[in-house]
KEDOFI-57389 format. One line per 10 residues: number of its first residue (from 1); their letters; for each residue x, y, z of C-alpha. Coordinates in nm, 4 decimals. Example, Ala and Ser with C-alpha at 12.3 -4.5 7.8 and 13.67 -1.06 7.14 Angstrom:
1> AS> 1.2300,-0.4500,0.7800  1.3670,-0.1060,0.7140
END
This chain:
1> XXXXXXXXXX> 2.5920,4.2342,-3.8344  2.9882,4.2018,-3.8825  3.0796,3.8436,-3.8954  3.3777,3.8329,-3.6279  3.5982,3.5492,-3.5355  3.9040,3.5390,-3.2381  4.2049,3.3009,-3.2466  4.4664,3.3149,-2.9982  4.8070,3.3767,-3.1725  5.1214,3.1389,-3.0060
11> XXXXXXXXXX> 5.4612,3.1994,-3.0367  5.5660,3.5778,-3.0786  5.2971,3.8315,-3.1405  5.6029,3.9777,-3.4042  5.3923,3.7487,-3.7302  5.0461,3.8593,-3.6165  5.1432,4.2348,-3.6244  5.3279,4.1869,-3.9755  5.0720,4.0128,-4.0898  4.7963,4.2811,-4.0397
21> XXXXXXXXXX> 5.0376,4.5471,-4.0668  5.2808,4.4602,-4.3632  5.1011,4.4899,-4.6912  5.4266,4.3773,-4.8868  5.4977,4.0570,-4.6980  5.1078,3.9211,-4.7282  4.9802,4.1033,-5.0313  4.6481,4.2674,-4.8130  4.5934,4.5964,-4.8928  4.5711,4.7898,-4.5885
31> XXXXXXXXXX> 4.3605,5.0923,-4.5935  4.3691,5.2685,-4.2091  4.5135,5.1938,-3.9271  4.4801,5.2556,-3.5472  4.5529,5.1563,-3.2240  4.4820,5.1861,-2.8591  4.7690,5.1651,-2.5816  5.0075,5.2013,-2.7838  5.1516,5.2964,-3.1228  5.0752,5.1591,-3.4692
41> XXXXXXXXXX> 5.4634,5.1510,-3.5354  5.6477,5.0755,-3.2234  5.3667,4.7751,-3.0787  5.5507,4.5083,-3.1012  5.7974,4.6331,-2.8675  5.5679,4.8005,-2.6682  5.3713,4.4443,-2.6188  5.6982,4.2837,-2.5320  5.7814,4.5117,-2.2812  5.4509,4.4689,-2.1226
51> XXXXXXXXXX> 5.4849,4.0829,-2.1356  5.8284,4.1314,-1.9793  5.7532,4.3215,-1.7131  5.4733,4.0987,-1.5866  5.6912,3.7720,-1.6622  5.3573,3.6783,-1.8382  5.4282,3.2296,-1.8920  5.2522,3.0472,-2.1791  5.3115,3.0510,-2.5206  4.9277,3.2536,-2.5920
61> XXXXXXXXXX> 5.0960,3.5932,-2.6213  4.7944,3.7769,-2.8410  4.4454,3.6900,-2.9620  4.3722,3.7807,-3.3317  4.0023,3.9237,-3.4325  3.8402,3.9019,-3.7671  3.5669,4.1597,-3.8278  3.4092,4.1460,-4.1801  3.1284,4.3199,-4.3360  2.9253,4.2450,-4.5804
71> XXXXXXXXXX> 2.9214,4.4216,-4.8907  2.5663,4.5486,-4.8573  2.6684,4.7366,-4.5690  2.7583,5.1009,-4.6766  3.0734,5.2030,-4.4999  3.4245,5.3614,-4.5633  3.7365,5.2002,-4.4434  3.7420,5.4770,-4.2463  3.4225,5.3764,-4.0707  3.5147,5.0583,-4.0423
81> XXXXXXXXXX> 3.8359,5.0937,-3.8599  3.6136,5.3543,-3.6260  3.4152,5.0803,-3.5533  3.6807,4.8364,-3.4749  3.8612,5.0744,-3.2187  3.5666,5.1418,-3.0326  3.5291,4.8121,-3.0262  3.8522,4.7343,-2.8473  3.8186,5.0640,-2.6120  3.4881,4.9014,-2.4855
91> XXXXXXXXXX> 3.5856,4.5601,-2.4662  3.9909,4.5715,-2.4080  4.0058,4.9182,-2.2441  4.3355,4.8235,-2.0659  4.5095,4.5773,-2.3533  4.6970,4.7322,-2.5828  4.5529,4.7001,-2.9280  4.6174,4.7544,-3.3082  4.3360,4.7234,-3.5697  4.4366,4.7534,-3.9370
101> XXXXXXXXXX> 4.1405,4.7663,-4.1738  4.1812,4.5899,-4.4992  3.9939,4.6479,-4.8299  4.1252,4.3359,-5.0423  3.8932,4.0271,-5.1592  3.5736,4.2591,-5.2092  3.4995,4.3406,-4.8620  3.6274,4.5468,-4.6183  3.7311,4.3969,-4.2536  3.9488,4.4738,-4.0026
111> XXXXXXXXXX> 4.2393,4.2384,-3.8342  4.2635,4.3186,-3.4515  4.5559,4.1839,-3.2663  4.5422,4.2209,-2.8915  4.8030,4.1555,-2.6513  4.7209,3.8214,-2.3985  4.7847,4.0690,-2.1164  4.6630,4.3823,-2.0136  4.8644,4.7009,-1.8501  4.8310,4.5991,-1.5109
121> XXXXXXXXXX> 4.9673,4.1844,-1.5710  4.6445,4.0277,-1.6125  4.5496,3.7983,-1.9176  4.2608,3.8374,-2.1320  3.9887,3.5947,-2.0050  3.8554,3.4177,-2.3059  3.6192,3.2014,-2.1328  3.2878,3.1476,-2.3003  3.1066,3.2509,-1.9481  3.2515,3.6025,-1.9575
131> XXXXXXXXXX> 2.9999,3.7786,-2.0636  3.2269,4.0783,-2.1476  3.5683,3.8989,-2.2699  3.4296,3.5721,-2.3771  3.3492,3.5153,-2.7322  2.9450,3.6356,-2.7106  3.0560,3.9439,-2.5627  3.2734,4.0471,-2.8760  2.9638,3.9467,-3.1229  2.6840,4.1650,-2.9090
141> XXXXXXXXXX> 2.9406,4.4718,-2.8923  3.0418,4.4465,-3.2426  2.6672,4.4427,-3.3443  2.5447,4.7267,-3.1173  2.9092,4.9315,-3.2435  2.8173,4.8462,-3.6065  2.4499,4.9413,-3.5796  2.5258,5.3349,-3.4841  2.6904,5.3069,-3.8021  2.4229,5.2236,-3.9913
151> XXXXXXXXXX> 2.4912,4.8165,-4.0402  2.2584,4.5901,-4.0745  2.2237,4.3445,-3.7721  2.0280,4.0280,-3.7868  1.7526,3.9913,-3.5690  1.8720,3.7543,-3.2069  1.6302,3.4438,-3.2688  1.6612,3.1719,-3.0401  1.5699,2.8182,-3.1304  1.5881,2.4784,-3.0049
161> XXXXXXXXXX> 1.6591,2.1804,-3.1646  1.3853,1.9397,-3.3131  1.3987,1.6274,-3.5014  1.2619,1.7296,-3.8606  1.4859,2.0453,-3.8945  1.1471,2.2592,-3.9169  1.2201,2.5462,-3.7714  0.9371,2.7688,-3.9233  0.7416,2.7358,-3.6866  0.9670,2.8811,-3.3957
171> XXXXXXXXXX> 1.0686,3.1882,-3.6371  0.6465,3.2025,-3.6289  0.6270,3.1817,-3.2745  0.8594,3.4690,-3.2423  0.7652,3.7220,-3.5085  0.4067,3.6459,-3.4047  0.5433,3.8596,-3.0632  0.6679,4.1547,-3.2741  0.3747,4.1624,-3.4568  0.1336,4.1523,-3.0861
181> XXXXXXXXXX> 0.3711,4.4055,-2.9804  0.3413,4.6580,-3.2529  0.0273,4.6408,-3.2554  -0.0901,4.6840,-2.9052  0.1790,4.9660,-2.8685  0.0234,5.1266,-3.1391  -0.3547,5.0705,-2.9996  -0.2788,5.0920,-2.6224  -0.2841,5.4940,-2.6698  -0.5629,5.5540,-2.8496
191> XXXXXXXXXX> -0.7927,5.3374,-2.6352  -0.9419,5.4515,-2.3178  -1.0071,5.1468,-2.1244  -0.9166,4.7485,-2.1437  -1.2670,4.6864,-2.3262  -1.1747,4.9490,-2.6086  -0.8399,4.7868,-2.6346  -0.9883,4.4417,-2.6889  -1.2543,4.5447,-2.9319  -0.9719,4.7692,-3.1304
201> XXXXXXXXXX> -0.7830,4.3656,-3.1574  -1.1065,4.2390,-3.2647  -1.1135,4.4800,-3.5543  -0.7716,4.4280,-3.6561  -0.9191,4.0484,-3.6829  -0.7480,3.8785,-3.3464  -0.9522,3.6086,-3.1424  -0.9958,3.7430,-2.7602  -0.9231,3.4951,-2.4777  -1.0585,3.6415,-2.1716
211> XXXXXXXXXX> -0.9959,3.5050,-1.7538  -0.7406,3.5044,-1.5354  -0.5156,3.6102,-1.8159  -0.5783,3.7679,-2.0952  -0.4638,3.6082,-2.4495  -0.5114,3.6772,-2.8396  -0.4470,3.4182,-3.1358  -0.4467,3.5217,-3.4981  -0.4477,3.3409,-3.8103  -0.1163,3.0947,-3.8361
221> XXXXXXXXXX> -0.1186,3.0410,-3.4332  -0.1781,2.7175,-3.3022  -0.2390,2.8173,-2.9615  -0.3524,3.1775,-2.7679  -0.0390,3.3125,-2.6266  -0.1277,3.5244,-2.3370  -0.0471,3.9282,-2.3510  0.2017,3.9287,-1.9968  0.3992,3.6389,-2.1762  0.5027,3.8756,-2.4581
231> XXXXXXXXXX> 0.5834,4.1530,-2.2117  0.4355,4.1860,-1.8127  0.3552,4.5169,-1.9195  0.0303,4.3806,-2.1104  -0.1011,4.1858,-1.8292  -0.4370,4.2492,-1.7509  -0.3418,4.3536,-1.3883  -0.1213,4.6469,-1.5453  -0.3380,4.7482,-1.8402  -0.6410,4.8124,-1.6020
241> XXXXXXXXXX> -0.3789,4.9747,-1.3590  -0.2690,5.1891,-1.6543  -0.6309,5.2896,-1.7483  -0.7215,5.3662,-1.4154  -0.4320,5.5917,-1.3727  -0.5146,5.7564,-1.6702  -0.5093,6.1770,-1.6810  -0.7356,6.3950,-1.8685  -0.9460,6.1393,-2.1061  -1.0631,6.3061,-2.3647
251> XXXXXXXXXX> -1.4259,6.1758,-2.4209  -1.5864,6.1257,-2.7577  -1.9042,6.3663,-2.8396  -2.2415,6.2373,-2.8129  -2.3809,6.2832,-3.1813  -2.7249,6.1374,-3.1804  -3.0997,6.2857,-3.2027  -3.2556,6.2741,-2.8601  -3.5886,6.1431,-2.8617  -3.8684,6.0193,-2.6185
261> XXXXXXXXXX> -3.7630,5.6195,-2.6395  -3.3758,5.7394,-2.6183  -3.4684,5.9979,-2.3899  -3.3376,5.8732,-2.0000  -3.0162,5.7426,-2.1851  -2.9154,6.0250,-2.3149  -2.9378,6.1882,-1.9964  -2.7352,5.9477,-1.8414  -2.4738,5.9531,-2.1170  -2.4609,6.3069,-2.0599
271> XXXXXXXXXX> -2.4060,6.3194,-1.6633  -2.1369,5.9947,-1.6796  -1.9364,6.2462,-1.9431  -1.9656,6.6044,-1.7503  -1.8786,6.4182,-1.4332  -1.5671,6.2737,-1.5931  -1.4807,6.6025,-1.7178  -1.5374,6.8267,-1.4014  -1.3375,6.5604,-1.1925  -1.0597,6.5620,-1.4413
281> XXXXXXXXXX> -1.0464,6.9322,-1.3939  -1.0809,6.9906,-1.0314  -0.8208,6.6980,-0.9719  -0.5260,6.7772,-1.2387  -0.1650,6.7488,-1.1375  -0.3195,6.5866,-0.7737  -0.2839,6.2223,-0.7609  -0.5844,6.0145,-0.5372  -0.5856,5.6638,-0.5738  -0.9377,5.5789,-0.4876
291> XXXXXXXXXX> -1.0684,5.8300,-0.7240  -0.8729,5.6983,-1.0161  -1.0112,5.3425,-0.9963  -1.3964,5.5118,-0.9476  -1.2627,5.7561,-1.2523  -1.1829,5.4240,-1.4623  -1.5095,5.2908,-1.3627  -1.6783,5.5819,-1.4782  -1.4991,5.5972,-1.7854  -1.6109,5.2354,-1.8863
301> XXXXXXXXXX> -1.9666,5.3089,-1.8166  -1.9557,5.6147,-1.9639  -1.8431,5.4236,-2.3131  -2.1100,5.1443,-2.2893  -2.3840,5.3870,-2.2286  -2.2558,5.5656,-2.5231  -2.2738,5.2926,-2.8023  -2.5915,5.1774,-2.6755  -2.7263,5.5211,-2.7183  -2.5505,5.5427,-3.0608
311> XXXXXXXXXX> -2.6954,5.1898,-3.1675  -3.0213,5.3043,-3.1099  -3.0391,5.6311,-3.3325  -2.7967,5.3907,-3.6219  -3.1090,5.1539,-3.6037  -3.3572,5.4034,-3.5561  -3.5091,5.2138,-3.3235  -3.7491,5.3873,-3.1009  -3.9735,5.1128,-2.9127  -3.9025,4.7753,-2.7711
321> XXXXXXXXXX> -4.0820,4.5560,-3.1015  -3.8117,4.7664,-3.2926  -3.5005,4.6230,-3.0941  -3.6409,4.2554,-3.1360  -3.6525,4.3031,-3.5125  -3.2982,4.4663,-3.5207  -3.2008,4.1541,-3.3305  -3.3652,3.9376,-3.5979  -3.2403,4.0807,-3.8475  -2.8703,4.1068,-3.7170
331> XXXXXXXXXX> -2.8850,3.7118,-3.6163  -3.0426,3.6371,-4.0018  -2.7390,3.8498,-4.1472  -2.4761,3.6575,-3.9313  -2.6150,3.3087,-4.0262  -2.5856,3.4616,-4.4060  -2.2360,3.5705,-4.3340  -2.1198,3.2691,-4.1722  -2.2672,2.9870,-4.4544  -2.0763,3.1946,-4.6991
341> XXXXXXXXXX> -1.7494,3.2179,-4.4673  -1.7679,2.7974,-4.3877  -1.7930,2.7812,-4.7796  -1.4651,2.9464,-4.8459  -1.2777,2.9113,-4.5282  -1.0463,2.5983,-4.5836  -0.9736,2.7804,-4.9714  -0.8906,3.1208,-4.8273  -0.6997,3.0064,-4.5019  -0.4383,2.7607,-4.7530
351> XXXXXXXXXX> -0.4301,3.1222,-4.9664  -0.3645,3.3235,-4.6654  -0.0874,3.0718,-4.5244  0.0765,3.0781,-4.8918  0.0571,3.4716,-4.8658  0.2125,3.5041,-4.5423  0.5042,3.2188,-4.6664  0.5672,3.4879,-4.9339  0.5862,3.7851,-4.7317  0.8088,3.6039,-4.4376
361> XXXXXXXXXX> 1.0214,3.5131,-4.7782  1.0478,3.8705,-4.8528  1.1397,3.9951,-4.4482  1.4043,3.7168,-4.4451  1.5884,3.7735,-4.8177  1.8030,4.0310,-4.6267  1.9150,3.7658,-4.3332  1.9864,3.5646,-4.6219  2.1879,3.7748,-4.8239  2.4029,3.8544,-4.5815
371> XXXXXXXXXX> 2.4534,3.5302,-4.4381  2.5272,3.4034,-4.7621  2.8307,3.7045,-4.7572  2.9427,3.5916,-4.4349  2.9899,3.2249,-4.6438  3.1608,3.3425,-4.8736  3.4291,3.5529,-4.6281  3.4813,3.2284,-4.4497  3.3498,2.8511,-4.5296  3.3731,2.7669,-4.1678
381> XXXXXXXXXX> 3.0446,3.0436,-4.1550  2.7570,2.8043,-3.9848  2.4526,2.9673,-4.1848  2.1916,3.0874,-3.8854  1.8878,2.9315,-3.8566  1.7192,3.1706,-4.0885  1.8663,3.0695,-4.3941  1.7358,2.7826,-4.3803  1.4059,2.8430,-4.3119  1.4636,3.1123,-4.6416
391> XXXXXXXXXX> 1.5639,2.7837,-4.8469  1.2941,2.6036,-4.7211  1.0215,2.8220,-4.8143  1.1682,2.8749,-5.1352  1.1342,2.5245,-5.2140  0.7563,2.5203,-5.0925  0.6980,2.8201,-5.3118  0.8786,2.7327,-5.5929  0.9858,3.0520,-5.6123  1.3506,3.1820,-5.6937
401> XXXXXXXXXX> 1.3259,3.5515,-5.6187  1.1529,3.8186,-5.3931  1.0006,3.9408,-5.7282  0.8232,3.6280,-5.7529  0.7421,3.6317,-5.3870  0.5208,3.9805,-5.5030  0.4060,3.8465,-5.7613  0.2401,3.6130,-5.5406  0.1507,3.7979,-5.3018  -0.0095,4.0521,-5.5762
411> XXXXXXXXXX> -0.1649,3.7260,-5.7356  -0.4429,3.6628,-5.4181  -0.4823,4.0311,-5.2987  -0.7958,4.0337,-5.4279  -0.9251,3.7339,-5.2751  -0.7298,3.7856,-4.9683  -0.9233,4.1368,-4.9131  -1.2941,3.9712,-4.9755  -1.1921,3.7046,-4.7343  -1.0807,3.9556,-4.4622
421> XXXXXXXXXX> -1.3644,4.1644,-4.5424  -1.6357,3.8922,-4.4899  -1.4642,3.7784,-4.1686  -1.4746,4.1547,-4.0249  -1.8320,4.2017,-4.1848  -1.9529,3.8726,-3.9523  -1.6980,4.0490,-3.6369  -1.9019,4.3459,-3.7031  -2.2257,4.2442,-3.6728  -2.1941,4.0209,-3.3910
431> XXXXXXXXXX> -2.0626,4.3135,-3.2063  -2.3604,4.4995,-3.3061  -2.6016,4.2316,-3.1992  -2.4132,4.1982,-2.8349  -2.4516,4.5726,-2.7802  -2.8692,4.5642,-2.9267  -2.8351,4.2626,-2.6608  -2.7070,4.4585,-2.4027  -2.9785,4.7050,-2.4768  -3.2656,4.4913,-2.4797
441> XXXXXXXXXX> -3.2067,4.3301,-2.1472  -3.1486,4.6397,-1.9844  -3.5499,4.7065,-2.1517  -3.6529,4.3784,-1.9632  -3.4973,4.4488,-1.7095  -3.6325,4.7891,-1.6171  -3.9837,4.7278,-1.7055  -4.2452,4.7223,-1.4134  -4.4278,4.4001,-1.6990  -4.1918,4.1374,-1.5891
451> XXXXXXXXXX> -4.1739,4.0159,-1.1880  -3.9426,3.7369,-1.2336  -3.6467,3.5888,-1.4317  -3.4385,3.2660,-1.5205  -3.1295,3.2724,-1.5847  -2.9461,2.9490,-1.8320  -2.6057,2.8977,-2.0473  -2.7365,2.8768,-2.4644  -2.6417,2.5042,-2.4404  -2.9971,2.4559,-2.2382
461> XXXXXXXXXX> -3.1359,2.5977,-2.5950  -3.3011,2.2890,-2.8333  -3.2491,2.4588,-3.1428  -3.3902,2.1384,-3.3063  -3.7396,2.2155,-3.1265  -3.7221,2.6218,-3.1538  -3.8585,2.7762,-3.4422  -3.8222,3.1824,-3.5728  -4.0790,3.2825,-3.3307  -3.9831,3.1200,-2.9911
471> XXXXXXXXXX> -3.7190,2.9077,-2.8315  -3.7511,2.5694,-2.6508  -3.5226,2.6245,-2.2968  -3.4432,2.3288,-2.1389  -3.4838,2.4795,-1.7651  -3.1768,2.4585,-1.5803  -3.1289,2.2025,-1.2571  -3.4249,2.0343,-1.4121  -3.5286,1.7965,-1.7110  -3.8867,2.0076,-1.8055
481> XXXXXXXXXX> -3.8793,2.2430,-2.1005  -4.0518,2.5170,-2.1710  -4.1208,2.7351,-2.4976  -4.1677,3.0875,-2.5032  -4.0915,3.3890,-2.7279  -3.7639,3.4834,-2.8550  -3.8474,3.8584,-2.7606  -3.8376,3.7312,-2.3683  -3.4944,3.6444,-2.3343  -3.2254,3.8494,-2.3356
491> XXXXXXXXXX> -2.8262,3.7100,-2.4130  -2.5356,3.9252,-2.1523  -2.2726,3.8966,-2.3802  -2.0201,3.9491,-2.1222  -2.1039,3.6876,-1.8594  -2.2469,3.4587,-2.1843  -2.5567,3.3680,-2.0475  -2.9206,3.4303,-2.1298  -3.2218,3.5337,-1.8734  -3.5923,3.4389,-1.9671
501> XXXXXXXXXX> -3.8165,3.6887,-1.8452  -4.1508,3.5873,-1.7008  -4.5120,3.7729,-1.6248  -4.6265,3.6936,-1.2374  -4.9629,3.5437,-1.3348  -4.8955,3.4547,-1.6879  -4.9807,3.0554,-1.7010  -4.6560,2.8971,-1.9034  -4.7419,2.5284,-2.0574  -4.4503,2.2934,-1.8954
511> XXXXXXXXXX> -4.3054,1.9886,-2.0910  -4.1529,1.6767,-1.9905  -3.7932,1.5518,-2.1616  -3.9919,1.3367,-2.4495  -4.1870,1.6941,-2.5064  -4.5113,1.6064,-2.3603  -4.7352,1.8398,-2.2038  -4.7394,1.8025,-1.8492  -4.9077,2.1026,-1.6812  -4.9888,2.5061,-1.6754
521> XXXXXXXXXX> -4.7721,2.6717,-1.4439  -4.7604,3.0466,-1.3376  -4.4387,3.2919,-1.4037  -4.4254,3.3013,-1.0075  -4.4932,2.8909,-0.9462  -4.1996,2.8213,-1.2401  -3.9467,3.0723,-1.0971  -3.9544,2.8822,-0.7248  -3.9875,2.5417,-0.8732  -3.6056,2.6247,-1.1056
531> XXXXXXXXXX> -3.4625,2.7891,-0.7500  -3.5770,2.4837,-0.5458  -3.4419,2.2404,-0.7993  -3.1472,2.4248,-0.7667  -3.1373,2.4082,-0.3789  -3.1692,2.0204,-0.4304  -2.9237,1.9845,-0.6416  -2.6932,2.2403,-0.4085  -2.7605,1.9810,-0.1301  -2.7134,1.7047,-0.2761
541> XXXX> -2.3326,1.8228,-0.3702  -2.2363,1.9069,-0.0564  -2.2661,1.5667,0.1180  -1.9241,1.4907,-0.1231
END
């Protein structure tokens, strides 16, 4: 990132070009020189003859650039004065210029001088709107010039101004976007569908916001930010788009011991993946709409039917008692988990948050370093926004080097990998117990035993009166409760609600809100007295 300044030069554009030009006068060594429009030797005619000829009126007759680079950045003078030509050809392609790179003070830069008008009588417009001529447009070409040749350019951050001068936070906001972006361009090809993607984030330890958009947070965000806000391309409208328009999937093998329990869902597994397959082959290089979205469908089903069959042989589980005590077990090991996670969260998070500090020290040294060149070169530098964050966090630190911002860093990586370890351990198994879930009320479901069903959010759950064996369910649209084993109610992770399962003649004891008994009522009798409820209450709402 050259550091470049423009003044316009008054007068006669004769002490601009000895200046830059005349080592002997002004004691600057000058290294190369080149010019466009006209000739290193004869320009300052050549510019008065232009001037002339146009009858140009003012006393602006030529603009003078600064372009200095830092001493970091590993050019020749040779380079350099490349760089500042092209600049000019790109910029000024009908001025005549003269650029004159100098190697004095311990950094090389060039001096551009510019005539105020071009070949054809028009003056340079220097307005800060002109997007080519105006000031901005001479830092973004310099930077993209200087980049080809391997120059470091500082990262375009944008912040706004605040009372306290804190501007970590925004530099947060905005490297939290790079880091969102990497990662989901780095996922977004390996997954097959927008569930795979969002279980992938998961792993990588990123809370999931799902609904009309979808939105991730990880640790140091204060809010979700939604995926189309870092790019539209991530909205959840173009991801499924991009799934369902998806060619050749290849499908993961089905590695798992068939066995009677496992038996019709294996088949099914089976059929969802040749189906995919044959399609994909009978359909390549055609494109048909409808068929991709029943394809992506397909695909997704395909997938779920798959882990539930692999959960199954991982758990050997091969009845419906077995799937209960999985269940038990899993929701025993996440309680476990999550007492010794509370324990050490608040510890670990203040560890992480100093870790992080460290390593943003480290990514920003080099936007330091170089600013801190570009303040030396010229006092009038205003240090960017970065550099002061830098300073800031050095302070907090108390740290004076990007050594000691590893040693830090080195310092907690032991206790930084337990803690991330324990958080995906307890991400882990709740995944497992949503798919053993899934599995068990697709058992209830299809079994010819159960005639009717309830369906209620966990918050009609009194965990106070439930015990290991059963739950007390507060039945929806009503104020009765009702207790009956765990093993008969089934949690859809996806829609996050839980359906009790109920025998047609099986006589259910019914409680009142202060728990006392009030009657014996049959799985039939309590599934129409919830529904009427409901109808009551439905009723009652739409008077309003």
């Amino acid at each position: 990132m050259p550091y470049t300044k423009r003044m316009p030069h008054y007068g006669s554009p004769k002490e601009l070009l000895e200046y830059i030009l005349d080592e002997k006068n002004y004691g600057e060594k000058v290294a190369v020189a080149s010019s466009i429009n006209c000739n290193v030797e004869t320009a300052l005619s050549e510019y008065l003859k232009i001037q002339n000829k146009f009858e140009m009126t003012g006393n602006r007759v030529a603009y003078h650039i600064i372009q200095s680079f830092s001493p970091n950045d590993e050019i020749t003078p040779e380079q350099a004065n490349q760089i500042g030509k092209k600049l000019c050809e790109e910029l000024y392609p009908d001025f005549q210029c003269v650029i004159s790179t100098h190697i004095d003070r311990g950094h090389i830069h060039n001096h551009i001088s510019i005539n105020a008008i071009n070949l054809n009588g028009r003056k340079l417009d220097d307005r800060l709107g002109n997007a080519k001529e105006g000031l901005y447009g001479l830092s973004d070409i310099s930077d993209k010039i200087a980049a080809e040749y391997g120059c470091y350019i500082m990262p375009k951050r944008t912040f706004s101004k605040i009372k306290n001068k804190d501007y970590y936070y925004q530099y947060k906001e905005q490297t939290w976007k790079e880091k969102i972006k990497y990662d989901l361009d780095v996922l977004i090809p390996k997954c097959n569908s927008v569930e795979e993607l969002l279980e992938e984030l998961s792993i990588l330890g990123y809370e999931i916001k799902r609904g009309k958009h979808l939105a991730v947070k990880i640790l140091g965000m204060k809010k979700f930010a939604r995926l189309s806000t870092i790019n539209v391309k991530y909205s959840q409208q173009n991801l499924y788009e991009m799934y369902k328009n998806q060619n050749n999937v290849k499908l993961r093998s089905i590695k798992v011991l068939v066995n009677e329990f496992n038996d019709t869902l294996f088949r099914k597994v089976n059929e969802s993946k040749i189906a995919i397959e044959k399609s994909q082959l009978s359909t390549e290089g055609k494109t048909y709409t409808e068929y991709q979205k029943t394809k992506y469908q397909e695909i997704k089903r395909y997938y779920k039917l798959k882990q539930q069959l692999e959960f199954l042989d991982k758990y050997n589980i091969r009845s419906f008692d077995d799937i209960e005590k999985s269940i038990e077990i899993k929701r025993l090991e996440i309680k476990n988990k999550n007492i010794e996670f509370k324990k050490i969260k608040t510890t670990f998070e203040k560890l992480i948050e100093t870790t992080e500090k460290a390593q943003d020290y480290i990514k920003l040294f080099k936007d330091y370093e170089y600013a801190m060149s570009y303040k030396e070169m010229n006092p009038d530098y205003v240090l960017p926004k970065e550099t002061k964050i830098f300073l800031k966090l050095q302070d907090e630190l108390k740290i004076h080097s990007v050594e000691d911002a590893k040693k830090l860093i080195k310092q907690s990586r032991s206790d930084r990998i337990y803690y991330n370890k324990l958080k995906t351990e307890i991400l882990d198994l709740q995944r497992e117990l949503n798919h053993l879930d899934t599995i068990k009320e697709e058992k209830l479901s299809s079994s010819e035993l159960f005639i009717h069903s309830i369906k209620f959010g966990g918050n009609r759950i009194d965990y106070k009166l439930s015990d290991n064996e059963c739950f007390c369910i507060n039945l929806p649209y009503t104020k009765e409760k009702i207790y009956i084993p765990k093993k008969y109610t089934a949690y859809n992770e996806k829609h996050q609600f839980y359906t009790l399962y109920l025998v047609d003649d099986k006589e259910y004891e019914l409680f009142d809100e202060n728990n006392n008994k009030l009657k014996n009522i049959s799985g039939t009798d309590l599934e129409k007295y919830v529904l009427d409820k409901k109808k009551e209450i439905d009723k009652l709402y739409s008077q309003f």
